[in-house]
One Martini backbone bead per residue (centre of mass of N, CA, C, O) as a GRO file, in nm:
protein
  313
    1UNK     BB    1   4.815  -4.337   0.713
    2UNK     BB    2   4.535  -4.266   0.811
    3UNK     BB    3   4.580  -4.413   1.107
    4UNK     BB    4   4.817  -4.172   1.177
    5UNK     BB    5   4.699  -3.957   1.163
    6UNK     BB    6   4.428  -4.023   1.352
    7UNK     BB    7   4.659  -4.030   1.584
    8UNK     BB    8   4.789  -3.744   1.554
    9UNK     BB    9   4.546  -3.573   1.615
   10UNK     BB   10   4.443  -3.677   1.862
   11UNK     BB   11   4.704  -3.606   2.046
   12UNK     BB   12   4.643  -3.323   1.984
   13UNK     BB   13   4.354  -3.293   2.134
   14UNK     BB   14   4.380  -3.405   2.414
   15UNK     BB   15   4.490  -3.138   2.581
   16UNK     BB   16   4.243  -2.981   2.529
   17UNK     BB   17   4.015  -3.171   2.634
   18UNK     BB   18   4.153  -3.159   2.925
   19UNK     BB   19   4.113  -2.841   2.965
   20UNK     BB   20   3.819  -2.858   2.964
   21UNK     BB   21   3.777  -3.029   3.171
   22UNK     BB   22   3.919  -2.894   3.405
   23UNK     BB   23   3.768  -2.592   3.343
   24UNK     BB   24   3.478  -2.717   3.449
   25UNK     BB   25   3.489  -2.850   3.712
   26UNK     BB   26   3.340  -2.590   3.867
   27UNK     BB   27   3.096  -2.648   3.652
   28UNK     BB   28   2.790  -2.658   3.784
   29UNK     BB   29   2.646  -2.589   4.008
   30UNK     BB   30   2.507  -2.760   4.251
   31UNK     BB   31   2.278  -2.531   4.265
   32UNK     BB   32   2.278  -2.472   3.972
   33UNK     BB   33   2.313  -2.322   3.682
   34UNK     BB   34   2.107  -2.079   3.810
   35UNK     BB   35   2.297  -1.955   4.026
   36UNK     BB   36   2.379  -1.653   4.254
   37UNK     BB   37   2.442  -1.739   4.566
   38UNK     BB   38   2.573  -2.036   4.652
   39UNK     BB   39   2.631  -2.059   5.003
   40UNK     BB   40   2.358  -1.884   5.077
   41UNK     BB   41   2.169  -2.169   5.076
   42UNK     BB   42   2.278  -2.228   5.383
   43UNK     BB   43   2.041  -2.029   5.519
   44UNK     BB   44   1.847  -2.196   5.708
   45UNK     BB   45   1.616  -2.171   5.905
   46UNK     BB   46   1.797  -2.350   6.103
   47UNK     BB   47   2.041  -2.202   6.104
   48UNK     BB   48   1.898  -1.970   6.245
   49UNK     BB   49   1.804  -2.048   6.477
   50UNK     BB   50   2.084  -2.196   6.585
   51UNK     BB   51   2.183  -1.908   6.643
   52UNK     BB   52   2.012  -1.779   6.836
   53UNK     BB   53   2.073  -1.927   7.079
   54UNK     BB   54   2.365  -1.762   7.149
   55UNK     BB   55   2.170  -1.568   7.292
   56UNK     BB   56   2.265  -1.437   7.636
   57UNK     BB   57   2.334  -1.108   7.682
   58UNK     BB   58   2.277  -0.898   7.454
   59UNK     BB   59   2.518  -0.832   7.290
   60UNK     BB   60   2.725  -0.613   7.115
   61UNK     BB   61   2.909  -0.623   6.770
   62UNK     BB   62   3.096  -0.405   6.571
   63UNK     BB   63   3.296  -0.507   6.285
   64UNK     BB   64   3.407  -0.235   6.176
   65UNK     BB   65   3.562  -0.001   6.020
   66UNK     BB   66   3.644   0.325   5.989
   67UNK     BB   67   3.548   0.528   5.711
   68UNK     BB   68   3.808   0.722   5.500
   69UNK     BB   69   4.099   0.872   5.383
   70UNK     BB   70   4.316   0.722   5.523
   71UNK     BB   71   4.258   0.465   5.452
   72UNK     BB   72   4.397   0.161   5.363
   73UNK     BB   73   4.400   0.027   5.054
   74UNK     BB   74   4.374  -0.145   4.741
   75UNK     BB   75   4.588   0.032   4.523
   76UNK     BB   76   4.350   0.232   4.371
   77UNK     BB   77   4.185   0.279   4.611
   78UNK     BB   78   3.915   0.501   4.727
   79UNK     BB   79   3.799   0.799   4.944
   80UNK     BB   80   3.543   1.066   4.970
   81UNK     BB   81   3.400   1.294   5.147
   82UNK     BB   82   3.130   1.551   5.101
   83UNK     BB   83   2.987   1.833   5.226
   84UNK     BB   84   2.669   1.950   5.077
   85UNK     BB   85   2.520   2.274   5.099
   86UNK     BB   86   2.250   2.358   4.943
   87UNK     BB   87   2.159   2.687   4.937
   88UNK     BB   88   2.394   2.751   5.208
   89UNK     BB   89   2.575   2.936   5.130
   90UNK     BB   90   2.672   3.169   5.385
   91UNK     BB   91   2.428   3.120   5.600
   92UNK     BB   92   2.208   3.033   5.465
   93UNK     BB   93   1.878   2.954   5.474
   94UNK     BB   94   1.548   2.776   5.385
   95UNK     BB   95   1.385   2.984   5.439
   96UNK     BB   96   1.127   3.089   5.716
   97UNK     BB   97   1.218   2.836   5.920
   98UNK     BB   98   1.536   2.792   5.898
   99UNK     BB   99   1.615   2.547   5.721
  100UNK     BB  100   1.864   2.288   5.769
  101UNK     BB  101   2.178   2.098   5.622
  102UNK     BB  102   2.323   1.843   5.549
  103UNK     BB  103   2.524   1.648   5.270
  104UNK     BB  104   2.660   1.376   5.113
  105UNK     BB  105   2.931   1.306   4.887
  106UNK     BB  106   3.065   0.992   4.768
  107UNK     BB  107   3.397   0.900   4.613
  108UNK     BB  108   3.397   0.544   4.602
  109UNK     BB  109   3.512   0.256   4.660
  110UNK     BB  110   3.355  -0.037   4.730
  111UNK     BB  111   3.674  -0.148   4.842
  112UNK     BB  112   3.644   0.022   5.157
  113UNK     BB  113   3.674  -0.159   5.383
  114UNK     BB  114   3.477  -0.291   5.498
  115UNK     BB  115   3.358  -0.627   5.324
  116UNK     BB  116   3.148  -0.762   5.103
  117UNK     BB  117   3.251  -1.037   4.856
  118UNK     BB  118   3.139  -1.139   4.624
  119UNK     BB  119   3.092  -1.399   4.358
  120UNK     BB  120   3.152  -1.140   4.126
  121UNK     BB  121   3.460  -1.059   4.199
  122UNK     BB  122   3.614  -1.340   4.150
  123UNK     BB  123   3.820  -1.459   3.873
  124UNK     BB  124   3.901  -1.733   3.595
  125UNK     BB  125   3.942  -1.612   3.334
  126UNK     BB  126   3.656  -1.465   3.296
  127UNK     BB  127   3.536  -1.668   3.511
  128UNK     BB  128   3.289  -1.739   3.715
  129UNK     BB  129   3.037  -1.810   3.898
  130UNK     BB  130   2.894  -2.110   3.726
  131UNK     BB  131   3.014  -1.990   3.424
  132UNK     BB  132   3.073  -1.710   3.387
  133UNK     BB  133   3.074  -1.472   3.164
  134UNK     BB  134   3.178  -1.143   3.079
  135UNK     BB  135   3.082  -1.076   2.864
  136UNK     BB  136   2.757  -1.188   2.961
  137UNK     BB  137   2.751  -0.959   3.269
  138UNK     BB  138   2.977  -0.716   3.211
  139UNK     BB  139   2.925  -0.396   3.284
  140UNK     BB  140   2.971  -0.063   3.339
  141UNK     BB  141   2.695  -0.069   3.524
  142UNK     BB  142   2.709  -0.352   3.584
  143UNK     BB  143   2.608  -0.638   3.659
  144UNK     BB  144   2.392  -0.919   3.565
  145UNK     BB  145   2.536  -1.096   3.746
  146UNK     BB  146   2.612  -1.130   4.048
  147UNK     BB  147   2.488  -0.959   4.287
  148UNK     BB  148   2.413  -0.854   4.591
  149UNK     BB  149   2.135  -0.781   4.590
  150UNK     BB  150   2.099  -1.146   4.591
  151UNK     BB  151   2.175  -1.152   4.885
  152UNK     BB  152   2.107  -1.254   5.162
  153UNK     BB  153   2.061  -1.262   5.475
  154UNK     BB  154   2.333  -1.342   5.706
  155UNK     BB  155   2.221  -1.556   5.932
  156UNK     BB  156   2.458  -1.662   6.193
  157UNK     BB  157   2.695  -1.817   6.281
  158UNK     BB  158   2.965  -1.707   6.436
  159UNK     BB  159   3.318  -1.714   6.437
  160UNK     BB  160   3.651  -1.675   6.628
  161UNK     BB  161   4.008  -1.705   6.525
  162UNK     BB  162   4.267  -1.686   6.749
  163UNK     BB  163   4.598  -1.616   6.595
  164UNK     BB  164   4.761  -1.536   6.789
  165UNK     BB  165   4.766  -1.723   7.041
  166UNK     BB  166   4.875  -1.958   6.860
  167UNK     BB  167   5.178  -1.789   6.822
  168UNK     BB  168   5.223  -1.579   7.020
  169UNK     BB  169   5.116  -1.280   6.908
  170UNK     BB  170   4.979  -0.986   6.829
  171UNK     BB  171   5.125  -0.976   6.531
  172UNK     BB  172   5.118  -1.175   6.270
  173UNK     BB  173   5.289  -1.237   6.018
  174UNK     BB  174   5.353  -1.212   5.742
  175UNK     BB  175   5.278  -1.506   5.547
  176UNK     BB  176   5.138  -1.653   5.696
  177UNK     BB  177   5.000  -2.021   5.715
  178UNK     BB  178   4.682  -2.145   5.767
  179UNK     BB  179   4.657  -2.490   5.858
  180UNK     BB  180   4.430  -2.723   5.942
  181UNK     BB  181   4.595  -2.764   6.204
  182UNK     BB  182   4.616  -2.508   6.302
  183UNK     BB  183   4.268  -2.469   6.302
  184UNK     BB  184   4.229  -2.713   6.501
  185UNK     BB  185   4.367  -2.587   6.724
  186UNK     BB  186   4.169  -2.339   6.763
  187UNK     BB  187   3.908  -2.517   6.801
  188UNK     BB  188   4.003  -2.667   7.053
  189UNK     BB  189   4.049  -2.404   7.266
  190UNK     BB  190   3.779  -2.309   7.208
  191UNK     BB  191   3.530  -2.549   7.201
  192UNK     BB  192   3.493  -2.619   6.842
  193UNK     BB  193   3.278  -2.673   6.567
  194UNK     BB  194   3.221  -2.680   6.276
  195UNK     BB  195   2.931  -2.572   6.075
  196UNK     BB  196   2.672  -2.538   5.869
  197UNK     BB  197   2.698  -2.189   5.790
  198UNK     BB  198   2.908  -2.070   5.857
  199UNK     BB  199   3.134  -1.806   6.035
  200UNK     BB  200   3.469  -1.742   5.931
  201UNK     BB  201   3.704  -1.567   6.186
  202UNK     BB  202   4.046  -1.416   6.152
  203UNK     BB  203   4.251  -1.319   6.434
  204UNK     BB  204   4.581  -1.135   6.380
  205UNK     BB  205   4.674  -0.845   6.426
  206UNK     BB  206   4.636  -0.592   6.158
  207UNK     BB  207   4.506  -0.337   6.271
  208UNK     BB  208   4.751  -0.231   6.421
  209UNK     BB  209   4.875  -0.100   6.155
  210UNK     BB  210   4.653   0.111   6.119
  211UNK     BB  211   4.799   0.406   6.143
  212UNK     BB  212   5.144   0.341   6.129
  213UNK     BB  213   5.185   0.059   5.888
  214UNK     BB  214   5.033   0.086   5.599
  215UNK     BB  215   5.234  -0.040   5.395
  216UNK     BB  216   5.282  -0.345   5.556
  217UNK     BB  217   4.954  -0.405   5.559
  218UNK     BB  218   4.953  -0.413   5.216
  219UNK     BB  219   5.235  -0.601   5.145
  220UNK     BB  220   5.086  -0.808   5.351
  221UNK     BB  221   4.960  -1.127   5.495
  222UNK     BB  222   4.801  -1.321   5.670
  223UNK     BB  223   4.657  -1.679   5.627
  224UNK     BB  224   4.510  -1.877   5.402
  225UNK     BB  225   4.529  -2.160   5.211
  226UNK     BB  226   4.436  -2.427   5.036
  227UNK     BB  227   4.415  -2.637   5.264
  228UNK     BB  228   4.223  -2.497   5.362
  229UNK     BB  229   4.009  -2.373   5.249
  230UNK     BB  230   3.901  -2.679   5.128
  231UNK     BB  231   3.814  -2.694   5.393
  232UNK     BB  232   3.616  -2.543   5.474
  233UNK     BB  233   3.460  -2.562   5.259
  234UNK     BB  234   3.387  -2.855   5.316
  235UNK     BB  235   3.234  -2.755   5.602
  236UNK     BB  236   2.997  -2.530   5.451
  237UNK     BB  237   3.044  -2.231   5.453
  238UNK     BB  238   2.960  -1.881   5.379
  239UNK     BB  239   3.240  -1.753   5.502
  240UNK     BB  240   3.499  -1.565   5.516
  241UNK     BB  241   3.750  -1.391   5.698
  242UNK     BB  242   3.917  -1.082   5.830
  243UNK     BB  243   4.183  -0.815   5.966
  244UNK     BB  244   4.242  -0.784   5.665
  245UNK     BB  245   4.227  -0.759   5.264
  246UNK     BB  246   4.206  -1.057   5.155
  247UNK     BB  247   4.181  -1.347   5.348
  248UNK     BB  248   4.493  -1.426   5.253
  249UNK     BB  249   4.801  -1.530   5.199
  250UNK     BB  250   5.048  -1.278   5.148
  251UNK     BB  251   5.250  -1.406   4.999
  252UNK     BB  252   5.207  -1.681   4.798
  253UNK     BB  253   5.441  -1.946   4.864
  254UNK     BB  254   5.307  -2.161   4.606
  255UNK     BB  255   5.252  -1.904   4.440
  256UNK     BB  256   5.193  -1.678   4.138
  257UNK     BB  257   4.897  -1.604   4.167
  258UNK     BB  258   4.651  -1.411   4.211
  259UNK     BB  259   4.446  -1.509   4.480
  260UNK     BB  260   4.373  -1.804   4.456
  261UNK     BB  261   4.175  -1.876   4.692
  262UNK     BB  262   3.958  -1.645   4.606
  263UNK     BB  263   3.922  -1.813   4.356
  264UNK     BB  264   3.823  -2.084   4.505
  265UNK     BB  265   3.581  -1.957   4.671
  266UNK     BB  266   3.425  -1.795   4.475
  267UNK     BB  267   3.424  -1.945   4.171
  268UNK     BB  268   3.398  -2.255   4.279
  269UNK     BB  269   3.265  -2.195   4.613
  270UNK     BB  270   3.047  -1.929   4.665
  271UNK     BB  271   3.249  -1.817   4.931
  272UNK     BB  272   3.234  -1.527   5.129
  273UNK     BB  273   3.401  -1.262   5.166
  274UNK     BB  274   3.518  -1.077   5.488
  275UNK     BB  275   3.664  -0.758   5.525
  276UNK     BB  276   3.817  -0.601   5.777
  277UNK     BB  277   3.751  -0.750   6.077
  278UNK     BB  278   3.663  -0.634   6.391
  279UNK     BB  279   3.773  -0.883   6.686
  280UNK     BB  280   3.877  -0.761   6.914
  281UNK     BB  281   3.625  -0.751   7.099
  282UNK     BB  282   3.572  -1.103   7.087
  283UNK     BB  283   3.877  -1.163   7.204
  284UNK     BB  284   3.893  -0.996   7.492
  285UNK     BB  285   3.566  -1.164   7.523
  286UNK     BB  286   3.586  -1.486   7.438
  287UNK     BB  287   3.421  -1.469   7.188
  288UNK     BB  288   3.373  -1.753   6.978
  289UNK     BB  289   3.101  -1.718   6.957
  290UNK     BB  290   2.768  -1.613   6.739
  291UNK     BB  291   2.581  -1.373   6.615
  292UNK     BB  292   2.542  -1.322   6.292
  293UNK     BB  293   2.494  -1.004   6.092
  294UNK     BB  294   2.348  -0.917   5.776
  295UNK     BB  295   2.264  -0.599   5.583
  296UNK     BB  296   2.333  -0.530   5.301
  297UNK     BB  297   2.376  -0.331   5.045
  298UNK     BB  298   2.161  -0.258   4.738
  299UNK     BB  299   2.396  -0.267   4.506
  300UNK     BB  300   2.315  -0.251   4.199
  301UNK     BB  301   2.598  -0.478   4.004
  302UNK     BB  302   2.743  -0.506   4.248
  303UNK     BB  303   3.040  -0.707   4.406
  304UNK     BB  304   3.083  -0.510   4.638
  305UNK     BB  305   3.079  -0.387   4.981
  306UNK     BB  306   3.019  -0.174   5.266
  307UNK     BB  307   2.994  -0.306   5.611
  308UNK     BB  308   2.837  -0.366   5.935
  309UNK     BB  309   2.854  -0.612   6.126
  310UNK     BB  310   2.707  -0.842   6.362
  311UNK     BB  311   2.768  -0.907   6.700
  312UNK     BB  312   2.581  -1.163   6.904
  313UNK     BB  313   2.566  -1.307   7.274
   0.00000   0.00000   0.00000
């Protein structure tokens, strides 16, 4: 009877204790259990010197797109600047010297436009990258752990993988999703092989969307799906992203989860999202390499924040 009774708990034990070897299968990160950084570990000196040879005419292009309040943003979020000219209302100066000035007061979520999504941005079941639990470091004042403050200059190779050429569309359907035979076949035109370090963007034409077809710019939108993202990671890369609003095929054809990618991605894979990139002009002028440069604002305990980096060739 005992030995069934202990078949018996054991049986009942077992799907709990797999469930928890899977739940952790994915942390301590690879870079140490107190990591805060994910791939931006793979930003060394050398990763740096090897960008910067791809400077060959000094051409700068700002990747941002303007933020302001009619751009459409994600569900709740907005944006809204006021200026505000403090003790010069009716037209009076400050003083006898006529000083005047403008100051601006803006009242905006931080995931409004460009942005870097850190990798405290999005978890799995309330557990972040490398195994943060959300009781033990988010609070009302911001993250106490995993905050972009963290994030040293991103300064690397970046690509950008023009898929409309691939679709042979101007603006890629929502919803289509982009597997690694795409992303090889378009590394394959361009005449690119990813390497360790690198930032990957991908031209879609959803930015021809916004101020003409809003709604169905947040609505969809194409992107990378598991099996490819799987491989990006796999490649090294410290950030994805391009000119959509999530970075990842939107509705996932194979998942009901919210942003699986996402997930894959940030909390598993401590690699950043780089959201609404403007490549349209990187893409004109088919430079499919630069220097990526990027040394976003350090506001402390956020997990985003609005970004304009520079690419150079």
């Amino acid at each position: 009877m005992k030995t069934t009774f202990a078949k018996l708990a054991l049986a009942a034990m077992l799907p709990l204790a797999m469930h928890a070897a899977s739940a952790a299968d994915w942390y301590p990160s690879a870079y140490g259990p107190n990591d805060e950084i994910g791939a931006a570990n793979l930003l060394t000196p050398d990763v740096v010197r090897q960008a910067v040879t791809l400077v060959k005419s000094g051409k700068t292009y700002p990747l941002a797109v303007p933020v302001h309040k009619e751009l459409p943003a994600f569900r709740h979020r907005s944006f809204r600047l006021y200026n505000v000219q403090v003790g010069q209302q009716g037209g009076k100066s400050l003083g006898p010297n006529k000083f005047t000035f403008n100051d601006e007061l803006v009242n905006a979520w931080t995931g409004v436009g460009t942005q870097l999504n850190g990798i405290g941005h999005i978890g799995i079941d309330n557990v972040y990258y490398n195994g943060n639990k959300a009781e033990d470091f988010v609070t009302v004042d911001g993250v106490k752990k995993l905050g972009v403050e963290k994030v040293p200059p991103i300064v690397t190779r970046g690509v950008v993988l023009d898929m409309t050429a691939h679709y042979g569309k101007a603006i890629v359907p929502g919803g289509t999703e982009f597997t690694v035979a795409d992303i090889q076949a378009v590394l394959k035109r361009e005449g690119l092989t990813l390497r360790k370090g690198d930032v990957v963007l991908f031209n879609t034409g959803w930015l021809e969307l916004v101020g003409k077809y809003n709604q169905q710019f947040l609505e969809a939108e194409p992107g990378i799906g598991m099996e490819a993202a799987q491989w990006l990671a796999n490649q090294g890369i410290v950030a994805f992203g391009g000119d959509t609003w999530a970075s990842e095929v939107y509705p996932n054809p194979h998942s009901k989860e919210e942003f699986p990618i996402n997930q894959y991605m940030l909390a598993r894979r401590g690699i950043y999202n780089l959201e609404l990139i403007d490549s349209r002009a990187l893409v004109r002028d088919k430079a499919w390499e630069f220097l990526f440069v990027l040394g976003q604002p350090l506001y402390v305990g956020s997990t985003q924040v609005n970004i304009n980096p520079v690419a150079i060739r």
